[in-house]
N, C-alpha and C positions, 0 to 999 in steps of 0.2 A: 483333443487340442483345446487349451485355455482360450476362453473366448477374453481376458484381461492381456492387453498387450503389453511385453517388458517396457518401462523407463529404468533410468539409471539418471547420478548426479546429473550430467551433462546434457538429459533433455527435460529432466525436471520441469524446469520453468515452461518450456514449450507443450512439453504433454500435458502437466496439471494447471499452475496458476495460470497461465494464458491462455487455456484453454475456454473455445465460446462455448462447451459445453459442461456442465456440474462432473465433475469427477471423482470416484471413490480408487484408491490408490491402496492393496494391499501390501503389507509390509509385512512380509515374509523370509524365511532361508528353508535351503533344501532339506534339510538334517531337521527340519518341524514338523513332527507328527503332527500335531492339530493343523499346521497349515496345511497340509496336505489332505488331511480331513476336511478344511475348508476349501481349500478348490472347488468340488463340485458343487457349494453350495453357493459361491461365487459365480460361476458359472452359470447356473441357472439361474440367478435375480441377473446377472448381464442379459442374458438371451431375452429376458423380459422385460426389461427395461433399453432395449436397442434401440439407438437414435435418439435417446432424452438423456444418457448420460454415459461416459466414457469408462470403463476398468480400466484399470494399471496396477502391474507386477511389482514392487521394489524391493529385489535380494537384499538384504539388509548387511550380509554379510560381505559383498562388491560395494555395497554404497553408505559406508558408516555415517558419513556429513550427514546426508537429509536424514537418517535414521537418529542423528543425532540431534540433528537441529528440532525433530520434531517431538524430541524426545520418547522416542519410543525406546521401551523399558519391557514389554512384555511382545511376541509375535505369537499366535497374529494379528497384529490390529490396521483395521481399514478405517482410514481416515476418509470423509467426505468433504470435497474443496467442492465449494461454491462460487463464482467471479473472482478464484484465483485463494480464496482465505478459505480458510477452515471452518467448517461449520458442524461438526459430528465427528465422535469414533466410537467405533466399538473396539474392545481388547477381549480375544479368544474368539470361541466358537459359539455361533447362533443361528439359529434355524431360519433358513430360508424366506419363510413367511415376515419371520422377524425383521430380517434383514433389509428386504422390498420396502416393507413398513417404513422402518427408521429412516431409508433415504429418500422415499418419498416426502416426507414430514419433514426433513432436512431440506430437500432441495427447492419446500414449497416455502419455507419458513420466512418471514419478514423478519 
C-alpha cells in the first residue's frame, strides 16, 4: 500500500498549500509506466522522511485544473510545496537516494 495519500482538485488546498507540513505531491495517471516505477521509490523516501513531511497522489487524469495550473507537461513529476508554494520538482524517474537529497535541500532551503 502507498505510503503517499490521494488529494484531488477539492482538497488541494487543504492537503498541500495549507498544509503545516512541506509536502511533495506526486503527479501521476494509472496508464504510466514510469509512475508506477516510481511508486516504490516514493514510497520509501515517505517511510524515511515520516513526520517532517507529507506525500500526496494527484491522478492527473481526475484532476486536469491543478495539473494544469501547475503546468505539468511530463508525469511523473513531484512537486515540493514548502508554506503552501512551490519550492522544487523533479520530472520522471530518480533514484531514491536522489530523491531524499533533493527534498531535504528543498525543504531546508532559505
Amino acid at each position: 500500500m502507498s505510503q503517499a495519500a490521494e488529494t484531488n482538485q477539492a482538497n488541494f488546498e487543504i492537503d498541500v498549500l495549507k498544509s503545516a507540513l512541506p509536502v511533495v505531491v506526486d503527479f501521476w495517471a494509472p496508464w504510466c509506466g514510469p509512475c508506477r516505477m516510481m511508486a516504490p521509490i516514493l514510497d520509501e523516501t515517505a517511510g524515511k522522511l515520516a513526520g517532517s513531511v507529507a506525500f500526496r497522489k494527484l491522478n492527473t487524469d481526475e484532476n486536469e485544473g491543478v495539473a494544469r495550473e501547475y503546468g505539468i507537461m511530463a508525469i511523473p513529476t513531484l512537486i515540493i510545496f514548502n508554506g503552501g508554494k512551490e519550492v522544487d520538482r523533479v520530472v520522471g524517474l530518480i533514484p531514491a537516494a536522489a530523491l531524499e537529497s533533493k527534498i531535504r535541500e528543498a525543504i531546508t532551503a532559505k
